[in-house]
C-alpha positions in Angstrom: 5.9 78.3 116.0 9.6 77.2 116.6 9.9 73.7 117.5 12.6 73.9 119.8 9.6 73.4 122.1 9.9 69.7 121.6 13.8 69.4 122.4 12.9 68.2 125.9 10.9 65.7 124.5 12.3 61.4 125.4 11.8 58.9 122.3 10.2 56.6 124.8 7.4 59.4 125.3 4.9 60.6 122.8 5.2 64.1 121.2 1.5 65.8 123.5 0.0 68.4 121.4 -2.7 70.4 122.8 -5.8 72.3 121.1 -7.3 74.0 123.8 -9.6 77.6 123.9 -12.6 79.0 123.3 -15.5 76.8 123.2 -16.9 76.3 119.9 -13.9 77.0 118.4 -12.9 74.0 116.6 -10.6 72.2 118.7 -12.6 68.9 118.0 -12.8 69.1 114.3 -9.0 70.1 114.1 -8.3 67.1 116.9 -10.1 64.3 114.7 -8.9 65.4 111.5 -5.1 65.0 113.0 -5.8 62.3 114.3 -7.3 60.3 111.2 -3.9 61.8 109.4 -1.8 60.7 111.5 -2.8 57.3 112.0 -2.8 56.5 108.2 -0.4 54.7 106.6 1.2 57.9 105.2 2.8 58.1 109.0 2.5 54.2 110.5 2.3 56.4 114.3 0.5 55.0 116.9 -1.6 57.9 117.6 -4.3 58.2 121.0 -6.3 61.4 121.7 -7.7 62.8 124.9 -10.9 65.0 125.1 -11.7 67.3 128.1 -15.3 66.8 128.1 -14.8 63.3 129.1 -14.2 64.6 131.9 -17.1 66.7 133.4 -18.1 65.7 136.7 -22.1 64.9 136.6 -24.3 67.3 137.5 -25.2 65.8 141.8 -21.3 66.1 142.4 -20.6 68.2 145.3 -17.6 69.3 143.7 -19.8 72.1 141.6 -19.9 75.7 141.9 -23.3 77.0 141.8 -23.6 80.0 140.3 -27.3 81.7 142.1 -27.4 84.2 139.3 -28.8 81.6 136.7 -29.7 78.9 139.4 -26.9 77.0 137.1 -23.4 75.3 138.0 -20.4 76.5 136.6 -19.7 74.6 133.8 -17.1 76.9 132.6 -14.0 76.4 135.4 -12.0 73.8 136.2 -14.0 72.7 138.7 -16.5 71.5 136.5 -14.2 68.7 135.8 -12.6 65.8 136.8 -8.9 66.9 136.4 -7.0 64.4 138.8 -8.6 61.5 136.2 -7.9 64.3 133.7 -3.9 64.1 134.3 -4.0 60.6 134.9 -5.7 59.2 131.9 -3.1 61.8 129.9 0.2 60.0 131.9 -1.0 56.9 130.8 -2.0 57.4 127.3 1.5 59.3 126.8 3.5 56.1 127.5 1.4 54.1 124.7 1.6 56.0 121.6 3.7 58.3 119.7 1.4 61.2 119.3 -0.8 62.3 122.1 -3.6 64.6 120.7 -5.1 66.7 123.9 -8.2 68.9 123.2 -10.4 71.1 125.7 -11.4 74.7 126.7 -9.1 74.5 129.9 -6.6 72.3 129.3 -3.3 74.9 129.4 -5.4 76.2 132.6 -4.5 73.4 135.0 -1.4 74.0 137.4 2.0 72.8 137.2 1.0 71.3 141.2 -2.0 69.4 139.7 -0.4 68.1 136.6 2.5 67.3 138.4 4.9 68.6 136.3 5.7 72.1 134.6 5.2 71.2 131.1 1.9 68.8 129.9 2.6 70.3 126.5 5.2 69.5 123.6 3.0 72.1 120.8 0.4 74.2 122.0 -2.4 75.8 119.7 -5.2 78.6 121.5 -8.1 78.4 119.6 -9.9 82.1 119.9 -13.0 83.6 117.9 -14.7 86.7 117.9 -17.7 87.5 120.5 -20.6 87.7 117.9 -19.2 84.2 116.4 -18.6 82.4 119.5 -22.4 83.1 120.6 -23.9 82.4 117.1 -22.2 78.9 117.4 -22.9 78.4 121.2 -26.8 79.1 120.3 -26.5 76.1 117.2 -25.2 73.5 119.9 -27.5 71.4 122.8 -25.9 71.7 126.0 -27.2 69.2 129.0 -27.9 70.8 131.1 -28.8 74.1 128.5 -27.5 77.1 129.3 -30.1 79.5 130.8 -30.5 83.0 129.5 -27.6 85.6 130.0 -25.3 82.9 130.8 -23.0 83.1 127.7 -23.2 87.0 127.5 -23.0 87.4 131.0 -20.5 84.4 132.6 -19.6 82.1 129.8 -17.3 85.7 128.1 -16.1 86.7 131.0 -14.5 83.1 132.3 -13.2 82.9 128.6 -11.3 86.3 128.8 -10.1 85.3 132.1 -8.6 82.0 130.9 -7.2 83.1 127.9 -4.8 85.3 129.8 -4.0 82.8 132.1 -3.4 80.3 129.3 -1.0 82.3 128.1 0.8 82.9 130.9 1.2 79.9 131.9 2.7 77.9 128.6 4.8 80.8 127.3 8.0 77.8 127.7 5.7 75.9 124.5 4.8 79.6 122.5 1.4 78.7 122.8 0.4 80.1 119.1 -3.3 82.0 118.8 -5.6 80.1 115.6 -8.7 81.7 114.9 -11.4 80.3 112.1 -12.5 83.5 110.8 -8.6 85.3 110.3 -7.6 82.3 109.0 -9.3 79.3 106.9 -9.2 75.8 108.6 -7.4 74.3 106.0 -4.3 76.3 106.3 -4.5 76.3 110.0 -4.6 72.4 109.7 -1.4 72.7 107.5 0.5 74.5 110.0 0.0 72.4 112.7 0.8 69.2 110.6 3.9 70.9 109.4 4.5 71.4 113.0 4.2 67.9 114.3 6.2 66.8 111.2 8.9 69.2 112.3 8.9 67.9 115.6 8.6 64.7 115.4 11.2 64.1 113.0 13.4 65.9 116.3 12.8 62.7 118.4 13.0 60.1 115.2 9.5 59.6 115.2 8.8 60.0 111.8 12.0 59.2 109.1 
């Protein structure tokens, strides 16, 4: 990924980086190993990290879309969630550290209208998987409420397809860069995206 997507980027703001995509896809690992890094005193950066599914609305909230088909809400849009608190909480955070870590399965969905501004993102990484791997790893997990049967195969996919292509769309000003676990090991994924934030952050005199 070039980093000329950071060349926008003030030295009074933090460097965002966001690891969004498919669910189950390691967006969480990769976001609390970076973060752990980066806070050591290899880098003395003050370093905050915001997680999407902080921000799911509870299950009463009239907000929902109820999907008839499984007698289940939709817990795969952006409905689901709480995205005005979303943005806000990510404003805040990026004017109180010097790395922003942002991590969720819709965050390069929301609008430029509802972020209020055209770019959320400094370095963007799309975390995809394979259908077979995705649902072997979706079945391991506890979900409250649990999914009911056919909703992965038959809803969960599908909205997945759908916001991938609209994910990319939208952020093709950061070169939102495609990771996937079983092309590539974590490891060297992980030492891309350090070498990444290095790269940039060195732009804005961050790091020395």
């Amino acid at each position: 990924m070039s980093s000329s997507s950071s060349s926008s980027l003030s030295v009074e703001r933090a460097l965002v980086v966001g690891l969004g995509g498919i669910t189950n896809g390691g967006k969480t690992t990769m976001c609390k190993c970076l973060e752990e890094l980066f806070s050591s005193e290899k880098y003395h950066l003050r370093v905050k990290s915001l997680h999407m599914d902080d921000y799911f609305r509870p299950n009463n909230d009239p907000n929902h879309i109820h999907l008839d088909k499984f007698d289940h809400h939709d817990w795969d849009c952006l409905e689901a969630l709480d995205i005005d608190r979303f943005i806000a909480d990510l404003r805040t955070l990026r004017s109180k550290c010097d790395l922003l870590l942002v991590e969720g399965f819709l965050i390069f969905n929301i609008s430029s209208s509802a972020a209020k501004q055209s770019n959320l993102f400094n370095l963007g990484y799309y975390f995809d998987l394979p259908y077979d791997e995705c649902l072997q790893r979706r079945s391991k997990r506890d979900y409250d409420p649990p999914d009911p049967q056919g909703y992965f195969e038959e809803h969960v996919w599908q909205a997945y397809i759908k916001s991938k292509t609209d994910a990319f769309e939208r952020n093709k000003h950061i070169g939102l860069e495609s990771v996937d676990t079983t092309k590539e090991s974590f490891e060297n994924i992980q030492k891309k995206i350090i070498n990444d934030i290095e790269t940039s952050l060195k732009r804005v005199e961050k790091l020395t």
